[in-house]
HTML snippet that shows the backbone in 3Dmol.js (N, CA, C, O; Angstrom):
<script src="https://3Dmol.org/build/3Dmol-min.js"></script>
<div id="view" style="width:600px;height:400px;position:relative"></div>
<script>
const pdb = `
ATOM      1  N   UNK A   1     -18.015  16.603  -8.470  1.00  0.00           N
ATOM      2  CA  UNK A   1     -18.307  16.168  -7.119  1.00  0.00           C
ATOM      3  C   UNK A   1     -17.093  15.476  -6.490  1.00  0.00           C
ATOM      4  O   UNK A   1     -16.909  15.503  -5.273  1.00  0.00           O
ATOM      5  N   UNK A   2     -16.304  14.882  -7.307  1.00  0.00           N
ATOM      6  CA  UNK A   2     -14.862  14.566  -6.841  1.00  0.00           C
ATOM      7  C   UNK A   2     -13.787  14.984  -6.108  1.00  0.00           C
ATOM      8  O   UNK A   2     -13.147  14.471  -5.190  1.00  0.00           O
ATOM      9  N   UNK A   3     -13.685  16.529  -6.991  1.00  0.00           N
ATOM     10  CA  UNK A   3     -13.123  17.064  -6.882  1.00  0.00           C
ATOM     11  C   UNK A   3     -13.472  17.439  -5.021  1.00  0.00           C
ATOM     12  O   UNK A   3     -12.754  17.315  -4.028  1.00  0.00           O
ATOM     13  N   UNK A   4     -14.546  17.806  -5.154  1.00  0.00           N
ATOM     14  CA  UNK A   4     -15.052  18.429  -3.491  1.00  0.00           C
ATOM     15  C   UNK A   4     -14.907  17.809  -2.685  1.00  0.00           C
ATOM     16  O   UNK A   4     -14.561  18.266  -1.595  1.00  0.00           O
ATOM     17  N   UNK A   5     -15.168  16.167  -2.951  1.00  0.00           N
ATOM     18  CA  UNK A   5     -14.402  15.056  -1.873  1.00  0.00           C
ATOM     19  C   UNK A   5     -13.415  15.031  -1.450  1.00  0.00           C
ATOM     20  O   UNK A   5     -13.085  14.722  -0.305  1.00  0.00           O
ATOM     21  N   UNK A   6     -12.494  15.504  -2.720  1.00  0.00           N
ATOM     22  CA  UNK A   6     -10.985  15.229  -2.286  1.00  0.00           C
ATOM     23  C   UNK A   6     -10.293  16.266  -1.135  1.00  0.00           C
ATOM     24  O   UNK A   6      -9.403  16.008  -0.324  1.00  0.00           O
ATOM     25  N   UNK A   7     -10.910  17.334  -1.326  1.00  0.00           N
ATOM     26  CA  UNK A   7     -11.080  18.453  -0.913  1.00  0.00           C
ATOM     27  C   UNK A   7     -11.399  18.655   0.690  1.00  0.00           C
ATOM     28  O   UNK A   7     -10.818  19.225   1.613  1.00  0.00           O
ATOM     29  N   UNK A   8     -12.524  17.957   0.564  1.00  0.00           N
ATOM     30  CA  UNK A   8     -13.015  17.217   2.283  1.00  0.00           C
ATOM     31  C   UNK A   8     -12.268  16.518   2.878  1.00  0.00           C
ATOM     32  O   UNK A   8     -12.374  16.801   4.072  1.00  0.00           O
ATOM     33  N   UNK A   9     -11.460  15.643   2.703  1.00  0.00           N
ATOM     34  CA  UNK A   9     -10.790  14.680   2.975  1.00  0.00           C
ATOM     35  C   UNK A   9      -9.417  14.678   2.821  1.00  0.00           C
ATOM     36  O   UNK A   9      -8.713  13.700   3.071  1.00  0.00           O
ATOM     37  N   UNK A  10      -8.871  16.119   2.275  1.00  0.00           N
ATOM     38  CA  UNK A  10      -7.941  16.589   2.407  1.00  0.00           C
ATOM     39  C   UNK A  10      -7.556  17.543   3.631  1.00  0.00           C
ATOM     40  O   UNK A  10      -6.463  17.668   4.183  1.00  0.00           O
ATOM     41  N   UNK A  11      -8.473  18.024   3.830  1.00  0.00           N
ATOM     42  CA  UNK A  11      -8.846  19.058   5.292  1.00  0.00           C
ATOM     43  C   UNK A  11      -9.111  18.636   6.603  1.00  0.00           C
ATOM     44  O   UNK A  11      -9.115  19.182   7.706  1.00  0.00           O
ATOM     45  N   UNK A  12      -9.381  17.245   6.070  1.00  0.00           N
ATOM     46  CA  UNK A  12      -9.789  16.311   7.352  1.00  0.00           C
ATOM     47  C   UNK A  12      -8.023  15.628   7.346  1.00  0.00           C
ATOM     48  O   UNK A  12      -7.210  16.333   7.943  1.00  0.00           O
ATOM     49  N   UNK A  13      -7.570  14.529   6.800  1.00  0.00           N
ATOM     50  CA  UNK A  13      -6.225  14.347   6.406  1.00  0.00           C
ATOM     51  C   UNK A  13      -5.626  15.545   7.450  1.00  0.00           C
ATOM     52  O   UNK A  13      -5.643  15.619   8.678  1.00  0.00           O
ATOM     53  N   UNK A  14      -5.030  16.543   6.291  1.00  0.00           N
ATOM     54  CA  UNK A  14      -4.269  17.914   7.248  1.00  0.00           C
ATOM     55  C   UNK A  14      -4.353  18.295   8.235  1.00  0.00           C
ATOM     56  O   UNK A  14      -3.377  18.719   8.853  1.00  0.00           O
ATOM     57  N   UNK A  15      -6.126  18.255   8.931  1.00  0.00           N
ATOM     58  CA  UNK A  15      -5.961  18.523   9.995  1.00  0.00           C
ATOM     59  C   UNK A  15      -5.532  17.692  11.184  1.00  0.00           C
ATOM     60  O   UNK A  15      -5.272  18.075  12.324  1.00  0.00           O
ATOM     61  N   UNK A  16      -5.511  16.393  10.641  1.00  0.00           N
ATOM     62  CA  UNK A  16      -5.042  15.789  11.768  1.00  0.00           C
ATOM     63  C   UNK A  16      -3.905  15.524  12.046  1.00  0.00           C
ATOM     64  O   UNK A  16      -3.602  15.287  13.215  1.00  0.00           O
ATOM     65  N   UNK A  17      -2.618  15.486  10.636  1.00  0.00           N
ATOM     66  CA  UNK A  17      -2.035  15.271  10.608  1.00  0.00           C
ATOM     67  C   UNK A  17      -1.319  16.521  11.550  1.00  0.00           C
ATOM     68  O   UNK A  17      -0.595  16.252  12.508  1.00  0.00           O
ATOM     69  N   UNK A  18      -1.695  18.195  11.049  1.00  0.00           N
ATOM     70  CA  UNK A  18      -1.468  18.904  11.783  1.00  0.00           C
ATOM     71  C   UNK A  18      -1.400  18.510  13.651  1.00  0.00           C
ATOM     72  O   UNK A  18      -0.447  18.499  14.430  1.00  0.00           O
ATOM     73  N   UNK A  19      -2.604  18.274  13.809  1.00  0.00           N
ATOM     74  CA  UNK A  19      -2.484  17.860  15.378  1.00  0.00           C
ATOM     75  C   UNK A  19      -1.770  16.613  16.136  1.00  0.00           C
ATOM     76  O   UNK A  19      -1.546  16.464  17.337  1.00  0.00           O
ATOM     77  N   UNK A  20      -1.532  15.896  15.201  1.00  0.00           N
ATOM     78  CA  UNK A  20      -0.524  14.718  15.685  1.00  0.00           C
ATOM     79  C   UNK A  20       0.956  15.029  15.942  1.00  0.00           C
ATOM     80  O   UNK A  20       1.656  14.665  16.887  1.00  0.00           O
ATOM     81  N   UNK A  21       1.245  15.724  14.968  1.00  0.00           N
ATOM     82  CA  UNK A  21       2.854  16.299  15.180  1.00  0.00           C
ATOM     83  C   UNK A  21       2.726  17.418  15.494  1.00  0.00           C
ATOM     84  O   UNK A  21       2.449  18.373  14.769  1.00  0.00           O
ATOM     85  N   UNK A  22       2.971  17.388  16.910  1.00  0.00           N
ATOM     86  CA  UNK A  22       3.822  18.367  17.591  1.00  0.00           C
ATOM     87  C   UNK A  22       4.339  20.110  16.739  1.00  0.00           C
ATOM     88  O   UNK A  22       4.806  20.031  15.603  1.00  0.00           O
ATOM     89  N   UNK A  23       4.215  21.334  17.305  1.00  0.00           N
ATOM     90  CA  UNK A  23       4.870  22.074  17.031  1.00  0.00           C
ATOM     91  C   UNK A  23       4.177  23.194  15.945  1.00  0.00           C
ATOM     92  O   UNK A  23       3.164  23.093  15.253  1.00  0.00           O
ATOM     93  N   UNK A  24       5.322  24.487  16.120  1.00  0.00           N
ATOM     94  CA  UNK A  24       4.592  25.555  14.872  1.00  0.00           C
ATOM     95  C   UNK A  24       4.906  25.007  13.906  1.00  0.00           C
ATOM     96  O   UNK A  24       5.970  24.537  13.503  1.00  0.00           O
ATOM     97  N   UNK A  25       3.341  25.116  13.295  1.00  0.00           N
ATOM     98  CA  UNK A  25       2.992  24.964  11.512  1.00  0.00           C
ATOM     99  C   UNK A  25       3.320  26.419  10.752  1.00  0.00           C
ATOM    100  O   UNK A  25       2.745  27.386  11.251  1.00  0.00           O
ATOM    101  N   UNK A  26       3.958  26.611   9.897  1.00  0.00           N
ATOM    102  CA  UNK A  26       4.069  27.677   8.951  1.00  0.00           C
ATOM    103  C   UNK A  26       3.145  28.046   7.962  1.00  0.00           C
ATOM    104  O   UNK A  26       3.071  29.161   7.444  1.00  0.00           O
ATOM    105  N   UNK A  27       2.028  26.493   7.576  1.00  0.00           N
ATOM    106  CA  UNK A  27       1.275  26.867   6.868  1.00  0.00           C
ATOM    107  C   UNK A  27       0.017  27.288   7.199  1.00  0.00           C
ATOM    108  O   UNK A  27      -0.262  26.929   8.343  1.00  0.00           O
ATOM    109  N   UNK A  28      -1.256  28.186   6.416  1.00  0.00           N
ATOM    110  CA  UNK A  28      -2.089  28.231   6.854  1.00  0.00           C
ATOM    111  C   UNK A  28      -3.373  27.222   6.608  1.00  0.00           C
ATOM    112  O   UNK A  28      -3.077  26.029   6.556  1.00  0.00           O
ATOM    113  N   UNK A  29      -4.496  27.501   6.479  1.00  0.00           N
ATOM    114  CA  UNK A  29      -5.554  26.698   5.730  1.00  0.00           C
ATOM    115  C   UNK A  29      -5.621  25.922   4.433  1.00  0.00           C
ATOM    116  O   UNK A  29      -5.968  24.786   4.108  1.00  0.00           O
ATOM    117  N   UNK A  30      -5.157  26.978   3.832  1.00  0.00           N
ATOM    118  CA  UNK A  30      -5.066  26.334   2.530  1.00  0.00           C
ATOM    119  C   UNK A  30      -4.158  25.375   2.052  1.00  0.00           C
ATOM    120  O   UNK A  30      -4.209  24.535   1.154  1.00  0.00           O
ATOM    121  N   UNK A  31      -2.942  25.858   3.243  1.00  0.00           N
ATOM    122  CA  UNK A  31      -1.563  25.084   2.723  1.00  0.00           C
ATOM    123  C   UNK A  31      -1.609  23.582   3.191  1.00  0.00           C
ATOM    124  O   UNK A  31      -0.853  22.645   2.935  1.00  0.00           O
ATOM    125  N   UNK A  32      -3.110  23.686   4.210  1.00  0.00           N
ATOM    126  CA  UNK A  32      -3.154  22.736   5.392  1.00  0.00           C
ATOM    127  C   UNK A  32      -4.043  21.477   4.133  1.00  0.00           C
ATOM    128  O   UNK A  32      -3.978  20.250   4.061  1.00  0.00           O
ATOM    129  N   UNK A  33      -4.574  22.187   3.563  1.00  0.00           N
ATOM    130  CA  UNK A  33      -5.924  21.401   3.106  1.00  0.00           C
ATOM    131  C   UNK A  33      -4.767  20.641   1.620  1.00  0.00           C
ATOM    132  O   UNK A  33      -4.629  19.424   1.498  1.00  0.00           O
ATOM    133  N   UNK A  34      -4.191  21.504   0.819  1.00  0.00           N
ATOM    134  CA  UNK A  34      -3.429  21.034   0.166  1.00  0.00           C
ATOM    135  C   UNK A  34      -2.162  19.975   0.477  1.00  0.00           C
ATOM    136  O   UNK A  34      -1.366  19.635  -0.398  1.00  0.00           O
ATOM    137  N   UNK A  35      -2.124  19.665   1.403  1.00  0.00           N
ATOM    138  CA  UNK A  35      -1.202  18.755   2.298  1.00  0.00           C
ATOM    139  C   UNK A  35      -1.854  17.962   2.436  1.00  0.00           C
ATOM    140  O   UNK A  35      -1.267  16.972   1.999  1.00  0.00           O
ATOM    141  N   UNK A  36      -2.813  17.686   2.802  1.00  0.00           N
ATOM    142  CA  UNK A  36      -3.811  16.913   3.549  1.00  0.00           C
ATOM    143  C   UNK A  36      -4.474  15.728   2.048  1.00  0.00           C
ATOM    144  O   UNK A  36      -4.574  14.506   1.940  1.00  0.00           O
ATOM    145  N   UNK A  37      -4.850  17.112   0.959  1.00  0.00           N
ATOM    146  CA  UNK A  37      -5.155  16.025  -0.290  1.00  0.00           C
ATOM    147  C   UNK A  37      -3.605  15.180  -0.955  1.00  0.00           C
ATOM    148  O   UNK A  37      -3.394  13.997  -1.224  1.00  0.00           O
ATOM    149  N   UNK A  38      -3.007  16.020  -1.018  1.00  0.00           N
ATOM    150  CA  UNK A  38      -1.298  14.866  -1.379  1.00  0.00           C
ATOM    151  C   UNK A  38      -0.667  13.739  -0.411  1.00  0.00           C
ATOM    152  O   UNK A  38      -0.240  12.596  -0.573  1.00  0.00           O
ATOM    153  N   UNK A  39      -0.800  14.520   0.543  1.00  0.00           N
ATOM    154  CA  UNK A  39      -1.438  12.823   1.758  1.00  0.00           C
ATOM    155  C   UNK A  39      -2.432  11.887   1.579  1.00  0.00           C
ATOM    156  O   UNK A  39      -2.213  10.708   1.857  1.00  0.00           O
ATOM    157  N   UNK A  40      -3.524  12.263   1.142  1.00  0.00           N
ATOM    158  CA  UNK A  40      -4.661  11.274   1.385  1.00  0.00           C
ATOM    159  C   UNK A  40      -4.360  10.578  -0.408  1.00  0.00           C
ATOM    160  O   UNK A  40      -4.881   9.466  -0.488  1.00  0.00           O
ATOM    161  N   UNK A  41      -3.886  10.873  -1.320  1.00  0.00           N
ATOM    162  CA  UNK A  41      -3.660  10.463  -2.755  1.00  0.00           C
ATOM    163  C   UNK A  41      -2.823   9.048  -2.331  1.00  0.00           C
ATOM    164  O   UNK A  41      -3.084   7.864  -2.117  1.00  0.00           O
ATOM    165  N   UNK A  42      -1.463  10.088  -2.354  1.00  0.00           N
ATOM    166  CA  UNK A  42      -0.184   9.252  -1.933  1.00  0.00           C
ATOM    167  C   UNK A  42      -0.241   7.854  -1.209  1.00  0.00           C
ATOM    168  O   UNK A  42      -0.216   6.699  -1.633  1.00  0.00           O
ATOM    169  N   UNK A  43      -0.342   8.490   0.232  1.00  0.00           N
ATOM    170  CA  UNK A  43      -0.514   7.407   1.587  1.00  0.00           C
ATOM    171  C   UNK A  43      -1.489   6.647   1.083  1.00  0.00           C
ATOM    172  O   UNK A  43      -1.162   5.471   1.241  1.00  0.00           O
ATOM    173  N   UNK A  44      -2.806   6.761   0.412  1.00  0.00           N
ATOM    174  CA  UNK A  44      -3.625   5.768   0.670  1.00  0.00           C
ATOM    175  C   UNK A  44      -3.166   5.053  -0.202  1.00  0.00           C
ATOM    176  O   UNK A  44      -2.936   3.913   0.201  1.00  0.00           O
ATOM    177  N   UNK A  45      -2.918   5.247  -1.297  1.00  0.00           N
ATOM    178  CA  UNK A  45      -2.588   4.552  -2.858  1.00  0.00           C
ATOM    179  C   UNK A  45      -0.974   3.462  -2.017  1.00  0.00           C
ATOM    180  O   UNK A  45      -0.855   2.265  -2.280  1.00  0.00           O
ATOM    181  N   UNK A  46      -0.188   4.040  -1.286  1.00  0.00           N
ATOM    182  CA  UNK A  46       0.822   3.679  -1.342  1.00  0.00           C
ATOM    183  C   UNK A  46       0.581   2.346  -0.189  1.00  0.00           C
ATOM    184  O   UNK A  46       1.280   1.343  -0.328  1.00  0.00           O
ATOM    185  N   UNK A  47      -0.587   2.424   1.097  1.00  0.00           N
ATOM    186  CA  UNK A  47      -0.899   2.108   2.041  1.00  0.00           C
ATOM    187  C   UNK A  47      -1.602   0.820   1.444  1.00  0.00           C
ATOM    188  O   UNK A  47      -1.247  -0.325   1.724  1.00  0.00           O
ATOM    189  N   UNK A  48      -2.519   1.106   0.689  1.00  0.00           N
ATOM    190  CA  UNK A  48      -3.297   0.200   0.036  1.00  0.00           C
ATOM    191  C   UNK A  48      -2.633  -0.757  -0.724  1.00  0.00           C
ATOM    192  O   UNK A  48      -2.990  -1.932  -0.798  1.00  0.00           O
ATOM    193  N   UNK A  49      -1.475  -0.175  -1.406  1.00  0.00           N
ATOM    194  CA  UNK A  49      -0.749  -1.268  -2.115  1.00  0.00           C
ATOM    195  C   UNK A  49       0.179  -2.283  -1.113  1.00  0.00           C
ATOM    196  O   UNK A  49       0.858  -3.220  -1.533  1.00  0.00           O
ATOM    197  N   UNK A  50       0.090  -2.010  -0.155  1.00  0.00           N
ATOM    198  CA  UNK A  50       1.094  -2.825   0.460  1.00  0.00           C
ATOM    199  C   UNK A  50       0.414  -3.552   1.305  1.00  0.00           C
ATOM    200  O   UNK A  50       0.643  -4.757   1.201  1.00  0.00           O
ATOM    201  N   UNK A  51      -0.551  -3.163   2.327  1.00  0.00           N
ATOM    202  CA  UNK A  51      -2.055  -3.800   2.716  1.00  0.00           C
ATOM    203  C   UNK A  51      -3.244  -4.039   2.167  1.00  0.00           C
ATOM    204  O   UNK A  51      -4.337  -3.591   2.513  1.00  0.00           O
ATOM    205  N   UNK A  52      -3.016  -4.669   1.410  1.00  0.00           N
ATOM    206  CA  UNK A  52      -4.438  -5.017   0.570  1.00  0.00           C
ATOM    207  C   UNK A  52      -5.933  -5.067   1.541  1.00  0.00           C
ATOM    208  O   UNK A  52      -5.995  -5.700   2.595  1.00  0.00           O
ATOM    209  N   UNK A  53      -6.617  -4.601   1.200  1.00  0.00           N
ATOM    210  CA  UNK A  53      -8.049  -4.485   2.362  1.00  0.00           C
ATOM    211  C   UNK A  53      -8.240  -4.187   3.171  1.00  0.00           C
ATOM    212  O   UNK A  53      -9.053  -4.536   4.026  1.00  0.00           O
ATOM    213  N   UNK A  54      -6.818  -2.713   3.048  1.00  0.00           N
ATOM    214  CA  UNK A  54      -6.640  -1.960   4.960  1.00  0.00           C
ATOM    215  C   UNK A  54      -7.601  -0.492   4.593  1.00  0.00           C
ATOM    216  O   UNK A  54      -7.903   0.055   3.533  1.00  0.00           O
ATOM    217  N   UNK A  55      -7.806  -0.279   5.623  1.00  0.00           N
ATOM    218  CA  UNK A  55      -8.357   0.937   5.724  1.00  0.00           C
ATOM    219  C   UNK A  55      -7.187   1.883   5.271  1.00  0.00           C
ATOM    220  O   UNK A  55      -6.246   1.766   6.056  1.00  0.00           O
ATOM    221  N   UNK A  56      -6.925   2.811   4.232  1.00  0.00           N
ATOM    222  CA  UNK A  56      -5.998   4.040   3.621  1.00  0.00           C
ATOM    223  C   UNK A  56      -5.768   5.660   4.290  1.00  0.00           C
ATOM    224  O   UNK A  56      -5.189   6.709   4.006  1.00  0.00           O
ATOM    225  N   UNK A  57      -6.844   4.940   5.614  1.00  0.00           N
ATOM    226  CA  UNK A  57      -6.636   6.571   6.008  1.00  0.00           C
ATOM    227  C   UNK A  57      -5.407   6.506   6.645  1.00  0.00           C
ATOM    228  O   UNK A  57      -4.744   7.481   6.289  1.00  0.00           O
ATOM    229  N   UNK A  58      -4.776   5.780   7.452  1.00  0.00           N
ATOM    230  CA  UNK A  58      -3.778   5.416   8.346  1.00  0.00           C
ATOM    231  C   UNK A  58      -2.248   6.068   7.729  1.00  0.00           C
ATOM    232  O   UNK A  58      -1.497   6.833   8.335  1.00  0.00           O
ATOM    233  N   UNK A  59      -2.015   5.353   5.973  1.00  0.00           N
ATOM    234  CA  UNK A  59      -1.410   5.482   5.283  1.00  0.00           C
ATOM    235  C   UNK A  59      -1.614   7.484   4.905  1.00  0.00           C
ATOM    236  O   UNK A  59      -0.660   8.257   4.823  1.00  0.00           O
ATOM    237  N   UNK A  60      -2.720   7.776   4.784  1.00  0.00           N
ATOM    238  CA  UNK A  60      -3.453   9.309   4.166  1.00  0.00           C
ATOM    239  C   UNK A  60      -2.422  10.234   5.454  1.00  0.00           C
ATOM    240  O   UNK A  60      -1.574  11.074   5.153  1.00  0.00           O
ATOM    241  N   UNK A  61      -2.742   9.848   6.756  1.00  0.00           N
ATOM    242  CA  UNK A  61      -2.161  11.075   7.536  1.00  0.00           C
ATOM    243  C   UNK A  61      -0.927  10.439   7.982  1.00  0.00           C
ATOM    244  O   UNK A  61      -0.521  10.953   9.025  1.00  0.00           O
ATOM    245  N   UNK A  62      -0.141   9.426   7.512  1.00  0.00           N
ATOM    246  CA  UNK A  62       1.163   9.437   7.879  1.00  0.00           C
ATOM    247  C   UNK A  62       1.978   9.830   6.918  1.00  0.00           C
ATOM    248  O   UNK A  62       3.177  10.038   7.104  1.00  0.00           O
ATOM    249  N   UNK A  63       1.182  10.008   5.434  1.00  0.00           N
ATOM    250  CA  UNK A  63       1.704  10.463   4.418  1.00  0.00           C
ATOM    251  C   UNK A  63       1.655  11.802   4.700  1.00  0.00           C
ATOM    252  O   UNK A  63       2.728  12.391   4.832  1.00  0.00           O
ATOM    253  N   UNK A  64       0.659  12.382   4.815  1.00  0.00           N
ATOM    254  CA  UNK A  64       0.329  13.894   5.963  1.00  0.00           C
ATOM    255  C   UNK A  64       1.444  14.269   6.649  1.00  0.00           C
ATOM    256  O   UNK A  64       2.025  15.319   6.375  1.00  0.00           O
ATOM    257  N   UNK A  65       1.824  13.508   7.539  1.00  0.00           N
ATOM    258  CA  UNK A  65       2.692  14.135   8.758  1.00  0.00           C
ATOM    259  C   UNK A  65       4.497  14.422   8.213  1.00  0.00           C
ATOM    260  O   UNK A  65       5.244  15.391   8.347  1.00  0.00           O
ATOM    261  N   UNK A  66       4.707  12.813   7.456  1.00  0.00           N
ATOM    262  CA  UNK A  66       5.738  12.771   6.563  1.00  0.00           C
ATOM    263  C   UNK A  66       5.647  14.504   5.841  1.00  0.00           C
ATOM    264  O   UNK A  66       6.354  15.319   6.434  1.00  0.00           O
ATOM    265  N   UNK A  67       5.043  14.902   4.951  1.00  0.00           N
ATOM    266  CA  UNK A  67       5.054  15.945   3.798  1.00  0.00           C
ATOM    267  C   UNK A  67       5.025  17.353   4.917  1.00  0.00           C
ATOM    268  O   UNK A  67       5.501  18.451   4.631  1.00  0.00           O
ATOM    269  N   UNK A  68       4.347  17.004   6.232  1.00  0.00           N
ATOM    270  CA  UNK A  68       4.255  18.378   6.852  1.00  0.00           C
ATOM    271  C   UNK A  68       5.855  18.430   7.473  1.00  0.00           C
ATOM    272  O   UNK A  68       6.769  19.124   7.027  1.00  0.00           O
ATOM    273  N   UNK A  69       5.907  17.629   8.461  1.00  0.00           N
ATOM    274  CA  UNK A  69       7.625  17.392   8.970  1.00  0.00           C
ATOM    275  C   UNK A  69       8.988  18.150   7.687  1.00  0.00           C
ATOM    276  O   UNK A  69       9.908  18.909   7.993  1.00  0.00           O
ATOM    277  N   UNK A  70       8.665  17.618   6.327  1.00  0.00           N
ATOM    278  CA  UNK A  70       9.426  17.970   5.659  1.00  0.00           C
ATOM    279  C   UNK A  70       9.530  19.435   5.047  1.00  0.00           C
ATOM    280  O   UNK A  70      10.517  20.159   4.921  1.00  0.00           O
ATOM    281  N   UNK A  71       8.365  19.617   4.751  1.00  0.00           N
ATOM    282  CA  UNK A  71       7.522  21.576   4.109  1.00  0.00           C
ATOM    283  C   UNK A  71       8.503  22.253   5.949  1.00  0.00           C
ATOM    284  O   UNK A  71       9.196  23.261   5.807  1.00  0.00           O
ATOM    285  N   UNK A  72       8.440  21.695   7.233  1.00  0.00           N
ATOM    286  CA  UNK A  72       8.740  22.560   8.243  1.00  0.00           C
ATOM    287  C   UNK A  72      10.187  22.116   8.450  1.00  0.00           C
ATOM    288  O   UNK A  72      10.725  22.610   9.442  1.00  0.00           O
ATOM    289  N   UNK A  73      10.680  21.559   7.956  1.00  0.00           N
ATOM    290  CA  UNK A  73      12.274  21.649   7.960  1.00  0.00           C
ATOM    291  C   UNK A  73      13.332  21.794   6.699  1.00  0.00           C
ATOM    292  O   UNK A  73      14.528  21.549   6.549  1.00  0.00           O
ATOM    293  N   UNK A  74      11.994  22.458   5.653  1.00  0.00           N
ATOM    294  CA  UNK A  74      12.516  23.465   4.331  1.00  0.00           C
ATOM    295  C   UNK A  74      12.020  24.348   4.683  1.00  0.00           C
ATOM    296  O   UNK A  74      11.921  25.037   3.668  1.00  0.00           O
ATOM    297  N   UNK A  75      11.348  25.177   5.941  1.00  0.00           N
ATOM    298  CA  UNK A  75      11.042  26.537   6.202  1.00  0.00           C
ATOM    299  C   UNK A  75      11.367  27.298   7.574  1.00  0.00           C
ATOM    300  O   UNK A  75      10.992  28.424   7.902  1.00  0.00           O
ATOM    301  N   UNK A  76      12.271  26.269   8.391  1.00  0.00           N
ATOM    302  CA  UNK A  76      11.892  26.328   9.226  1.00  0.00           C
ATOM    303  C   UNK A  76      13.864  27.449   9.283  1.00  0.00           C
ATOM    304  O   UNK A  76      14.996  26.986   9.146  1.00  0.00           O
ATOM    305  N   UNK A  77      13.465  28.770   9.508  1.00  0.00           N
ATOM    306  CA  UNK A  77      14.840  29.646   9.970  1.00  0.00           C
ATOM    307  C   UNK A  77      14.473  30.566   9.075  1.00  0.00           C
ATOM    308  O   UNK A  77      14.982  31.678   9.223  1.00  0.00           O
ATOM    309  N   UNK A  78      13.934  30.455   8.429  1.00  0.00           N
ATOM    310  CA  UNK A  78      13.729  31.297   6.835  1.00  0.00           C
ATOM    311  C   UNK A  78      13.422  33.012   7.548  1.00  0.00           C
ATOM    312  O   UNK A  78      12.605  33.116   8.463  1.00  0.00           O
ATOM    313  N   UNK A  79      13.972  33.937   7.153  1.00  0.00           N
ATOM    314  CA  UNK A  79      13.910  34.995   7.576  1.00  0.00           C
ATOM    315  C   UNK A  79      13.264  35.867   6.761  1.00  0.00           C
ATOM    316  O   UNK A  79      13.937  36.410   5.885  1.00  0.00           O
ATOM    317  N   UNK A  80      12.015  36.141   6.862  1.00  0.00           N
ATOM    318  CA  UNK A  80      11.126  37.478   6.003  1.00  0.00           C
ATOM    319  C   UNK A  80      12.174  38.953   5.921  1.00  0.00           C
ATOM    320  O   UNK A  80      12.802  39.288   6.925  1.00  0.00           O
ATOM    321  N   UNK A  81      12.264  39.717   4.689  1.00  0.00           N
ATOM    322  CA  UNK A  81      12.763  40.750   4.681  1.00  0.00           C
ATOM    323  C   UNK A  81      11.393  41.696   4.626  1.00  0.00           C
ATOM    324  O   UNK A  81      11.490  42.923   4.603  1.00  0.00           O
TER     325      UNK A  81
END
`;
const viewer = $3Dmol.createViewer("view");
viewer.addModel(pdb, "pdb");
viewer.setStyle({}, {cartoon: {color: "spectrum"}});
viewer.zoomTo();
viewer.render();
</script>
């Protein structure tokens, strides 16, 4: 049942993070939802440690936007053959 949370809340995470920053995404759904859970791990764990008794989502999609910004400026020219 964990697992499916993380899952939820990874998709939720991604997607917003998606809509906050600006611009074409390269990834699709999946890549979105998998972004979204390494955001919501990261950021909150990292958010939480530094604000003790903050809400982690804040930390979840700026960790989000951080990991998407970076995945689109390691893909971003890349030419399909």
């Amino acid at each position: 049942m964990e697992i499916l949370w993380y899952i939820v809340v990874g998709a939720i995470v991604g997607l917003i993070a998606r809509l906050l920053l600006p611009g074409r995404d390269p990834i699709g759904i999946i890549g979105t939802i998998l972004l979204g859970i390494v955001g919501a791990i990261v950021g909150g764990l990292v958010w939480q440690a530094l604000f003790e008794k903050q809400v982690g989502w804040i930390g979840s999609i700026l960790a989000a936007m951080l990991l998407l910004f970076i995945y689109r400026k390691m893909t971003y020219g890349r030419r399909t053959v």
